[in-house]
C-alpha positions as CSV (number, residue, x, y, z in Angstrom):
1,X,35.5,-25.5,2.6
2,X,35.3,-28.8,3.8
3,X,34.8,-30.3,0.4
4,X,37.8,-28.7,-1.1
5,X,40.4,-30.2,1.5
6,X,41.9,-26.7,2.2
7,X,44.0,-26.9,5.5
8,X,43.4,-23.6,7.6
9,X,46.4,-24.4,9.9
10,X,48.7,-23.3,7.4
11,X,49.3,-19.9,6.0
12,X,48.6,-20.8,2.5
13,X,45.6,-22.4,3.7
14,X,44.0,-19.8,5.6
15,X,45.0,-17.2,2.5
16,X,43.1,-19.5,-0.1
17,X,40.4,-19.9,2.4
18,X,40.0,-15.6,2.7
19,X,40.6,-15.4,-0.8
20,X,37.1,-17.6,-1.3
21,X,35.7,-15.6,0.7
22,X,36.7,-12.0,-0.5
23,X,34.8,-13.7,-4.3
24,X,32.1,-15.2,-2.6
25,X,31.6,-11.6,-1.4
26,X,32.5,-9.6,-4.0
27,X,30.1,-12.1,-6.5
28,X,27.2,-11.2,-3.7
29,X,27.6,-7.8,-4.0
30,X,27.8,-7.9,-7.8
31,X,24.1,-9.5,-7.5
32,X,22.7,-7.5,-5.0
33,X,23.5,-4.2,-7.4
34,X,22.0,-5.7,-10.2
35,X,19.1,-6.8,-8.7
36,X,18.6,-2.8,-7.1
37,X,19.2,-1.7,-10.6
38,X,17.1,-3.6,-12.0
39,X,13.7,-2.9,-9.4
40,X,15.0,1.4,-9.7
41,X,14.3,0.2,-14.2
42,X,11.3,-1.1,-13.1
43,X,9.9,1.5,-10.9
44,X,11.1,4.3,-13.7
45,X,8.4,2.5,-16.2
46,X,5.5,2.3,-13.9
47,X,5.8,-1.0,-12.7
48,X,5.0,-1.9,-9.0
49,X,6.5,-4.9,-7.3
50,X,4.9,-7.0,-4.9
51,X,1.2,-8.4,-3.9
52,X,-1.4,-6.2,-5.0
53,X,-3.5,-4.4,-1.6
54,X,-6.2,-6.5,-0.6
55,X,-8.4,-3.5,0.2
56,X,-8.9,-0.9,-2.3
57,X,-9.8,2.7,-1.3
58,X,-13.6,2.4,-1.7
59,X,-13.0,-1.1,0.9
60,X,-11.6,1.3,3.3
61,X,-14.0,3.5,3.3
62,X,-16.4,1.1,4.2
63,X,-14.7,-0.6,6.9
64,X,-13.8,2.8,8.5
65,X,-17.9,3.5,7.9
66,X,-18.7,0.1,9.5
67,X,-16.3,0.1,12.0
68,X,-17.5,3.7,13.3
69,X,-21.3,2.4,13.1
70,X,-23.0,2.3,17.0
71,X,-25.8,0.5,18.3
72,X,-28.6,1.8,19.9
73,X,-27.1,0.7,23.1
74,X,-24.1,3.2,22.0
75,X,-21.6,0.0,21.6
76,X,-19.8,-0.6,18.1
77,X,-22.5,-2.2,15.5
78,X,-20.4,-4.7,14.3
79,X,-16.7,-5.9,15.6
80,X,-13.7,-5.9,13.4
81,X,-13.9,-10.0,12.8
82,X,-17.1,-9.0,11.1
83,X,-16.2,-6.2,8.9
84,X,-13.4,-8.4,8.2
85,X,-15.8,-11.7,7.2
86,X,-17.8,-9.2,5.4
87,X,-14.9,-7.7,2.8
88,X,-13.1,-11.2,2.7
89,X,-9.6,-10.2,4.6
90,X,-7.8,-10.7,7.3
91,X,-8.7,-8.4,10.7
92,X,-4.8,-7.7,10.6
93,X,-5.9,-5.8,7.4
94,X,-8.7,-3.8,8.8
95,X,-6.5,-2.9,11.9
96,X,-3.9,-2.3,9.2
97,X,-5.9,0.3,7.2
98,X,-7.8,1.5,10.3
99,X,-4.5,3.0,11.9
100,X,-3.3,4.4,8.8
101,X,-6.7,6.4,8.5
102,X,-6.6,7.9,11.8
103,X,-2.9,9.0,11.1
């Protein structure tokens, strides 16, 4: 409001200054329904926002089968860097699908 010169000290001035305020909120709202209306379209045809999973099933299964792999001294076989080096991700990602497979 700085721009626009509007004095807030005055009663006129404070009322302009609400009165940008009540649009600049009404015009957010406006945009934020559309936008929720528009991603409920989206998911009613099939489509999917977002970044596709990095790990599909069958990748899970094999870093749950890797991770639960012991040595002969009884230890893990590999840790979870290296199942993560060995399917290209992140360990976040193996930790990630790991706790949602013991759920």
């Amino acid at each position: 409001m700085l721009k626009q010169g509007i004095d807030t000290s005055t009663p006129s001035g404070r009322l302009q200054f609400h009165m940008f305020g009540a649009f600049d909120e009404f015009l957010r709202e406006l945009i934020v329904e559309g936008t929720l209306e528009g991603l409920a379209s989206a998911r009613a045809r099939g489509r999917v926002g977002g970044r596709p999973p990095s790990l599909d099933p069958h990748g899970v299964e094999m870093a749950r089968a890797l991770y639960d792999m012991k040595g002969s001294d009884g230890k893990r076989r590999y840790t979870v860097q290296q199942i993560a080096d060995r399917l290209g991700v992140s360990r976040a990602t193996i930790y990630r699908h790991l706790d949602r497979s013991l759920r």
